[in-house]
C-alpha positions in Angstrom: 0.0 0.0 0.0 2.8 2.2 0.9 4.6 1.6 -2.5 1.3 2.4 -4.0 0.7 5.7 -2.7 4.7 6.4 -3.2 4.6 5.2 -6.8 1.4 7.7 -7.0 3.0 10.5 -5.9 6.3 9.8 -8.3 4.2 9.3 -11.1 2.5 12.8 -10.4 5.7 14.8 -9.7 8.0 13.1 -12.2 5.8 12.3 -14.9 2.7 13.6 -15.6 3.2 17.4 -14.2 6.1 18.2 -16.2 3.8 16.4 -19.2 1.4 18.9 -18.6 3.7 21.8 -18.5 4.9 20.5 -22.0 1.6 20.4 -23.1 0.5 23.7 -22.3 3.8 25.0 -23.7 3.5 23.6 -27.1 -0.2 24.9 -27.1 1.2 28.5 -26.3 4.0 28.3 -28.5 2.2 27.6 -31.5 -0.7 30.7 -30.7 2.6 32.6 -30.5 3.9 31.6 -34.3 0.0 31.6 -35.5 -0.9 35.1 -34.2 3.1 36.5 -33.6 1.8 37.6 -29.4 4.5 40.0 -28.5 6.3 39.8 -31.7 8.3 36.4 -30.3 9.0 37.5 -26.6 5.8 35.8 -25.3 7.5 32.4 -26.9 11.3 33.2 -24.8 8.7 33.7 -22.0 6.9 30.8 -21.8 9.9 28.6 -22.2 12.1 30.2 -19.9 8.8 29.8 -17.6 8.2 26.1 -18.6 11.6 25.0 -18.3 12.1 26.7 -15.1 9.3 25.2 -13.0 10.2 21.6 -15.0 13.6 21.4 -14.1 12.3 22.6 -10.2 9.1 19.7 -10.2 12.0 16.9 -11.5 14.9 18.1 -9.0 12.9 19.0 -5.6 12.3 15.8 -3.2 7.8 15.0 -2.9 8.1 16.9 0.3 8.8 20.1 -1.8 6.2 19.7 -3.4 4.2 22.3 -1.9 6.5 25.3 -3.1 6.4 24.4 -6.3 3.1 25.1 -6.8 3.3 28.1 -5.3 5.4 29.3 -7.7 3.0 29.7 -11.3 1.4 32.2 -8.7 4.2 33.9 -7.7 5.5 34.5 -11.1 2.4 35.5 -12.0 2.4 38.4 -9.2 5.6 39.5 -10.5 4.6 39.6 -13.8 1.6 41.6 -13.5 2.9 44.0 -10.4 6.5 44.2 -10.5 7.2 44.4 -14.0 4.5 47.1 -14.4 6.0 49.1 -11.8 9.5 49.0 -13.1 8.1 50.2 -16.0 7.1 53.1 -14.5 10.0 54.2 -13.1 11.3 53.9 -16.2 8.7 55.9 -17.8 8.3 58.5 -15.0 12.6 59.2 -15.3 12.3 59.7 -19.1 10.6 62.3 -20.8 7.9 60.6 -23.1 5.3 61.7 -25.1 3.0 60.5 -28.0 5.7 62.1 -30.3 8.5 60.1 -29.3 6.6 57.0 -27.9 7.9 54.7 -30.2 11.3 56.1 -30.6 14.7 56.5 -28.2 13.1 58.1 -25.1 15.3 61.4 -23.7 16.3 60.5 -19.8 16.2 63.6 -17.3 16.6 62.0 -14.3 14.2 63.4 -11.3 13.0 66.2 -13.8 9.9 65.0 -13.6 9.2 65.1 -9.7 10.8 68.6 -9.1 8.8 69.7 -11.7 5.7 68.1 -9.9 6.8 69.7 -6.6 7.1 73.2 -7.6 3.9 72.9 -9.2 1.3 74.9 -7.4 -0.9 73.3 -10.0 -0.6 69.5 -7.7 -0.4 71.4 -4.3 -4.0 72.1 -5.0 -5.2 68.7 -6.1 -3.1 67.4 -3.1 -5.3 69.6 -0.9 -8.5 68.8 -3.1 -7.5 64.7 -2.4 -6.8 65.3 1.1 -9.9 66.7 2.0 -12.4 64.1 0.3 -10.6 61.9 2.4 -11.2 63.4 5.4 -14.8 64.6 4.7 -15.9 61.6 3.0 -14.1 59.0 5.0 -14.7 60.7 8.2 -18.8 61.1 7.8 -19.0 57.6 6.0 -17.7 56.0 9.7 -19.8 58.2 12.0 -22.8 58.1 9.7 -22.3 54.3 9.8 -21.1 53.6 13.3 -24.1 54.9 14.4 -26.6 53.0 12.3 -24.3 50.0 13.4 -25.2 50.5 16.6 -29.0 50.9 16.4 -29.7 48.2 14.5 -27.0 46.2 16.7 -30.1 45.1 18.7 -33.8 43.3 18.3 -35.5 45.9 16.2 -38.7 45.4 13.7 -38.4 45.7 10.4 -34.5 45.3 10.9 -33.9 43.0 7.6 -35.5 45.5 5.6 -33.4 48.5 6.8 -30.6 46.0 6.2 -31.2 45.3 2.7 -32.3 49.0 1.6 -29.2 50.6 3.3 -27.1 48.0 1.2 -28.3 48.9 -1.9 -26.2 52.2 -2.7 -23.2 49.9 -1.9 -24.3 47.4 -4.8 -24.5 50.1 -8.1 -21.0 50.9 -10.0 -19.8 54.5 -8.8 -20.6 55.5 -13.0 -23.9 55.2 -12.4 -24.1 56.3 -9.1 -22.3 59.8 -10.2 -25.1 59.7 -13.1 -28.0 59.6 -10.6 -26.6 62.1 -8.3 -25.8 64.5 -11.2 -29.7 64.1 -12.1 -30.5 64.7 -8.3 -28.4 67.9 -8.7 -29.5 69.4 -11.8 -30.7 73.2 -11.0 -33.6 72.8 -13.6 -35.2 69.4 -13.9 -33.6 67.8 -10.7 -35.6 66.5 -7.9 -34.3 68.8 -5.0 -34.7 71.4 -7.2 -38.2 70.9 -7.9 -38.8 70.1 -4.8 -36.7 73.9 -3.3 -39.0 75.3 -5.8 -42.4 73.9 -4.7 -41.9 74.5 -1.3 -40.8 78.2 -2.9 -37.8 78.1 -1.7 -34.2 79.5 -3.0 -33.0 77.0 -5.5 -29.6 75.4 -4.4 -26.4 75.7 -7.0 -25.3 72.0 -6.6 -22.4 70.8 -9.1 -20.8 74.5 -8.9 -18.1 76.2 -7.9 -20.3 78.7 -5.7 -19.3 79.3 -2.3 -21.1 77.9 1.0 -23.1 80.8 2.2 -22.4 79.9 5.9 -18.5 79.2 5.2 -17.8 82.4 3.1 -19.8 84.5 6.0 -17.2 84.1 8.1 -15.0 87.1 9.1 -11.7 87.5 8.1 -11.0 83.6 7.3 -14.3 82.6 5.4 -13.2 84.4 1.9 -9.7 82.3 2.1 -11.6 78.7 3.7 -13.5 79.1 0.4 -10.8 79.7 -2.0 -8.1 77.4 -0.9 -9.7 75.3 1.0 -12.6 74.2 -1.9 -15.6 74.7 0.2 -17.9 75.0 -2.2 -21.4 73.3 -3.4 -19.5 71.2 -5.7 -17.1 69.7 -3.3 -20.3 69.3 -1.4 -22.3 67.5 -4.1 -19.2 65.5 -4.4 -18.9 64.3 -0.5 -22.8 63.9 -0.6 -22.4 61.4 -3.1 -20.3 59.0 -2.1 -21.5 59.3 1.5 -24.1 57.8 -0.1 -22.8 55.4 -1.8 -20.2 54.3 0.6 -21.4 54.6 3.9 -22.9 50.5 4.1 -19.8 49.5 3.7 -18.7 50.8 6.8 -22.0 49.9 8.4 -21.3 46.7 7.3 -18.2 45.8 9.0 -18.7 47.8 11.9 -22.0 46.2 12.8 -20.2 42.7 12.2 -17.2 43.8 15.0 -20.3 44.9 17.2 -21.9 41.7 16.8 -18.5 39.6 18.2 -18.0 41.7 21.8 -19.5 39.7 24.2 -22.2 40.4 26.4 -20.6 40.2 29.9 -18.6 43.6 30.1 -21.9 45.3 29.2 -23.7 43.7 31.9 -20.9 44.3 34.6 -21.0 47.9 33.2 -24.8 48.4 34.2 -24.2 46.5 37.4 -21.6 49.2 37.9 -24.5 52.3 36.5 -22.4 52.9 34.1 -24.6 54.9 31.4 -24.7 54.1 27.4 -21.8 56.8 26.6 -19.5 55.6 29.3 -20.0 52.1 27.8 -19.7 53.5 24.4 -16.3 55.2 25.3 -15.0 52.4 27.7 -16.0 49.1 26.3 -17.4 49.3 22.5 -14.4 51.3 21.1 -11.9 49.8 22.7 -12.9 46.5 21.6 -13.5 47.7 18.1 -10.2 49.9 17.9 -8.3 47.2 15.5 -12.2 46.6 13.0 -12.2 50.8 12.9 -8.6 51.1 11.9 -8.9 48.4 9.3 -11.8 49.6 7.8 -10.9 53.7 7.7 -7.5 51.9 5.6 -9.9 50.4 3.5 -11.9 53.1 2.6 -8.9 55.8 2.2 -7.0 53.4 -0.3 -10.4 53.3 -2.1 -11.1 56.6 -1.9 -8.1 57.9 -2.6 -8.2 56.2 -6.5 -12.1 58.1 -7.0 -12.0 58.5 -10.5 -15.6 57.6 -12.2 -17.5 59.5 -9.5 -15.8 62.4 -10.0 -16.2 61.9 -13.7 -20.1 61.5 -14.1 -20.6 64.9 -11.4 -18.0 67.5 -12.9 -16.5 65.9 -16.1 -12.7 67.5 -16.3 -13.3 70.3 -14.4 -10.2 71.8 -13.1 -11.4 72.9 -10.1 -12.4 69.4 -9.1 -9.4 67.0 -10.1 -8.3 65.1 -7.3 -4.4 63.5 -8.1 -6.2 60.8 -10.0 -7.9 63.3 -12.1 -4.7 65.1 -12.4 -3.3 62.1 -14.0 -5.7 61.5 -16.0 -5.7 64.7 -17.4 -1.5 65.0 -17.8 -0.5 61.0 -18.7 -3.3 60.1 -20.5 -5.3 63.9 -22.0 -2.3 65.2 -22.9 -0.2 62.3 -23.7 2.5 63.4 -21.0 3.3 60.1 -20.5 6.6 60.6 -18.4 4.2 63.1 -15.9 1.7 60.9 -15.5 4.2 58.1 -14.5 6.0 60.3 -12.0 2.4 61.5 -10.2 1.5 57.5 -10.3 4.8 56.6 -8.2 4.0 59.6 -6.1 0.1 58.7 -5.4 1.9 54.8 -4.6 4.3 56.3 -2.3 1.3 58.6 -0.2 -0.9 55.0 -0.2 2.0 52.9 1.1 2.6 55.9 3.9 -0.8 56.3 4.7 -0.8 52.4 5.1 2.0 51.8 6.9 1.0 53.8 9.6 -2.9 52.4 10.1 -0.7 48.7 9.8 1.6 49.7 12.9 -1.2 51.5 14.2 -3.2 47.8 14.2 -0.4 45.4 15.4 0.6 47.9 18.1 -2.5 47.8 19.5 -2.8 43.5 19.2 0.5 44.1 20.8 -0.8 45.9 23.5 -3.8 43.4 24.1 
């Protein structure tokens, strides 16, 4: 029996894997003649590839056997994150355009990020990306901690709230912008019609026109509105994907309410402690790690807003967040080599931003 299962596990490792990869090879290899993929690279590919993880499968003792099928995935990682990036760099320390695309590119170094820092241009977009984050990210958790925590209990009706206030979450940002920008329209939209029935002053949404209540306000209002973008587009803007985005923090914050146990509740009230000093003193605490993991989520998602953006203001200039901003320089106006240098850049504030919510997380498992 033992031979059996031995002469099994030869026969799969020595034998029929590497005919499989041989197989697969001679399949890809003749695409590659047939339809010339790559113009011959994608055949040097696959049989540096094939060869590879043959020659690994036939050398490696059965015990081994476990890392080399890891490996097809791992290549695959590097191919399609690793390679890209380095071609970035590249790109981002060259200066390309659509005129010399296809010829010998002209290298100029860090050109291309000094050029980015001085530009007062970015500084504002920076500012512009900064504060969706905060505005959007911030109401999106207290918005949804709070309807976490009401229907965190025995409540009628409590599936149907569920599955209405997952809805927004469901629909494509595209045509979530679309609706919103329909919602917002000064002369046919609904609020508008509504404003108008109820004769009352009809709202600018989707412009650049200040908030009344901001731009009131002595001696800093006028600059709060100017540098700062608070306007009733940026509104319009945090309106919508508050809206959109908001169950998804419900989501996961009502599932981290759902694990803390009963028993320090009911020691609290034993205690008279009231519903805040629970809040403060058992909920968050037990929830810091879930909170911290989700406001990461959300930032690196809403940091790459794109579509949304798109279907409200178009190109507007005054509304370009850094994505925008690339859009508009790598890929509007063929700038190819700026783009690639605001991409690395926008990498480099995500991997920052990241590191510090990761530490933030396993100091606090530390701590525990």
């Amino acid at each position: 029996m033992r031979n059996k299962k031995f002469y099994s596990k030869f026969l799969v490792l020595k034998i029929i894997f590497p005919a499989i990869s041989i197989i697969i090879s001679s399949i890809l290899l003749f695409l590659s003649f047939k339809f010339q993929w790559l113009g011959g690279k994608f055949i040097a590919i696959v049989i540096i590839g094939v060869a590879v993880f043959w020659i690994i499968s036939l050398i490696w003792a059965e015990r081994k056997i476990k890392y080399v099928f890891i490996i097809p995935t791992t290549v695959i990682l590097i191919i399609i994150t690793i390679i890209p990036f380095i071609y970035l760099i590249n790109l981002s320390i060259h200066n390309v355009t659509a005129l010399n695309f296809n010829k010998e590119w002209i290298f100029v170094g860090l050109r291309n990020y000094l050029d980015i820092f001085k530009s007062t241009e970015v500084g504002s977009h920076l500012i512009l990306t900064l504060e969706f984050l905060i505005f959007a990210v911030g109401l999106e958790f207290i918005i949804g901690m709070g309807v976490a925590l009401l229907l965190n209990r025995e409540l009628k009706g409590k599936r149907i709230i569920f599955a209405l206030f997952l809805i927004p979450m469901m629909s494509t940002p595209i045509v979530v912008g679309m609706m919103w920008k329909y919602i917002f329209a000064m002369n046919s939209g609904i609020i508008s019609r509504i404003l108008e029935i109820m004769k009352l002053p009809i709202i600018p949404w989707l412009t650049h026109t200040p908030l009344p209540f901001v731009d009131n306000i002595p001696i800093v209002g006028h600059w709060l509105v100017k540098y700062l973008n608070l306007n009733y587009g940026f509104l319009s803007l945090i309106i919508t994907d508050v809206w959109q985005w908001t169950p998804f923090m419900f989501l996961i914050l009502l599932a981290g309410l759902s694990s803390i146990p009963l028993e320090p509740y009911e020691a609290a009230e034993v205690d008279g402690a009231n519903y805040w000093q629970k809040f403060i003193y058992i909920t968050l605490p037990q929830m810091k790690n879930i909170i911290l993991i989700v406001v990461l989520l959300r930032i690196m998602d809403a940091i790459k807003v794109f579509d949304t953006i798109w279907a409200l203001f178009g190109n507007s200039i005054l509304m370009r967040t850094l994505n925008m901003y690339i859009f508009n320089e790598g890929i509007s106006k063929h700038g190819f080599s700026v783009g690639a240098s605001m991409s690395v850049l926008v990498l480099i504030l995500v991997s920052v931003i990241s590191t510090i919510f990761i530490r933030a997380i396993y100091s606090k498992g530390k701590e525990k």
